[in-house]
C-alpha positions as CSV (number, residue, x, y, z in Angstrom):
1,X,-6.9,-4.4,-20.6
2,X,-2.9,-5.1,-20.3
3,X,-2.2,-8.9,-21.4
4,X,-5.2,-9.5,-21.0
5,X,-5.9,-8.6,-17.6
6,X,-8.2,-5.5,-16.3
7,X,-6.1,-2.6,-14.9
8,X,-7.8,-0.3,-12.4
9,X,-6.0,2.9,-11.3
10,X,-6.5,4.9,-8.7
11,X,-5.4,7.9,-7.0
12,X,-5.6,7.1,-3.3
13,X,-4.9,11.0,-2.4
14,X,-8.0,11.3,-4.6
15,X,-10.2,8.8,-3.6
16,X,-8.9,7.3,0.1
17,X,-8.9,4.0,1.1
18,X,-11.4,2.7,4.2
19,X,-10.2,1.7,7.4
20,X,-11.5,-1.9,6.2
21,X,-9.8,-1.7,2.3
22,X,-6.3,-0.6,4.5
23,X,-6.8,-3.5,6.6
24,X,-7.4,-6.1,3.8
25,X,-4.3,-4.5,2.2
26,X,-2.5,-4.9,5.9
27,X,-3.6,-8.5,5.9
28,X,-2.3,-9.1,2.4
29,X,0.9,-7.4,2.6
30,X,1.9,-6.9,6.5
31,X,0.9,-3.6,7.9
32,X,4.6,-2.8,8.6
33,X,5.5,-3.1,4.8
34,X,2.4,-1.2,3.7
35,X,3.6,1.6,6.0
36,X,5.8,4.4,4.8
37,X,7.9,4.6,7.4
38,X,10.1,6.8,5.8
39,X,8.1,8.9,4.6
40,X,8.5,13.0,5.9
41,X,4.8,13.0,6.7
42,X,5.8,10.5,9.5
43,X,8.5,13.2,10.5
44,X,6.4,15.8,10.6
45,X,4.4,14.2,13.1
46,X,7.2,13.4,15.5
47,X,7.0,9.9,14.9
48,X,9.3,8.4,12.9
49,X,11.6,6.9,15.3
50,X,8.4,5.5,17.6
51,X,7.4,2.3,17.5
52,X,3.8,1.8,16.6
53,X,1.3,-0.9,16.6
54,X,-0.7,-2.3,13.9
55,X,-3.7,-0.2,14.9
56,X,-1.9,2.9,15.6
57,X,-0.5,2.3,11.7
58,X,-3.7,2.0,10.3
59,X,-5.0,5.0,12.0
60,X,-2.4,6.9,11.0
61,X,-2.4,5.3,7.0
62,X,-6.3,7.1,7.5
63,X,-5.3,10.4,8.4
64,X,-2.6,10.7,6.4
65,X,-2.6,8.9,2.5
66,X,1.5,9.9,1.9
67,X,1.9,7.1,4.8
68,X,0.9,4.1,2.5
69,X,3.6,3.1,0.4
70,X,3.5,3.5,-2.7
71,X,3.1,1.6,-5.6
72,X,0.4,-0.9,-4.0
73,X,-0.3,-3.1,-7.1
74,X,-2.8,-6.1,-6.2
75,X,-2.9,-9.0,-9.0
76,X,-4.9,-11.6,-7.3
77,X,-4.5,-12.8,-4.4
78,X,-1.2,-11.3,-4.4
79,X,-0.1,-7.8,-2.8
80,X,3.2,-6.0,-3.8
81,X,4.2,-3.4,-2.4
82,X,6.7,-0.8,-3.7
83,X,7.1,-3.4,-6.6
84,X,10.2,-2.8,-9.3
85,X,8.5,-3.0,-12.8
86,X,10.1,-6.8,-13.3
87,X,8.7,-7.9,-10.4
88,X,5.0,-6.6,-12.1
89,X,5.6,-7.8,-15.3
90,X,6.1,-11.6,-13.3
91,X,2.6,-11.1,-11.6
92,X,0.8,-10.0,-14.5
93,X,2.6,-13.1,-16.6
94,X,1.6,-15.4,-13.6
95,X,-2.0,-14.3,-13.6
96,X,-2.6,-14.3,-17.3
């Protein structure tokens, strides 16, 4: 508990997300800003200056975990996405 709100953590690289939990995150956040398109997993695969589709995102978010960005932090309804620690502390005030 963290004012007064449950806090679940979790290691995606341990314990992946389903194509349907990336999806609900996608339809939350926007698949483009849940995608770490910087990332040098993307640049490994020869990709990074392609443009992909939605689909060919969340396919790739499956194979390859480093390709979600990273902090997701879900309070809600709400998705944040790479969130700065004020803009966490606001959520978690909101919600409380």
């Amino acid at each position: 508990m963290q004012n007064g709100l449950e806090v679940v953590d979790r290691d995606f690289f341990k314990e992946t997300f389903s194509e349907s939990e990336i999806r609900d995150l996608a339809a939350m956040g926007g698949t483009e800003n849940i995608f770490a398109r910087r990332s040098p997993s993307l640049k490994k695969l020869g990709l990074a200056d392609k443009e992909l589709s939605d689909d060919e995102m969340v396919n790739l978010m499956l194979q390859e975990p480093k390709l979600v960005r990273r902090p997701l932090i879900k309070v809600g309804d709400k998705l944040m996405v790479g969130g700065s620690s004020a803009a966490v502390e606001s959520a978690i005030a909101e919600a409380s």
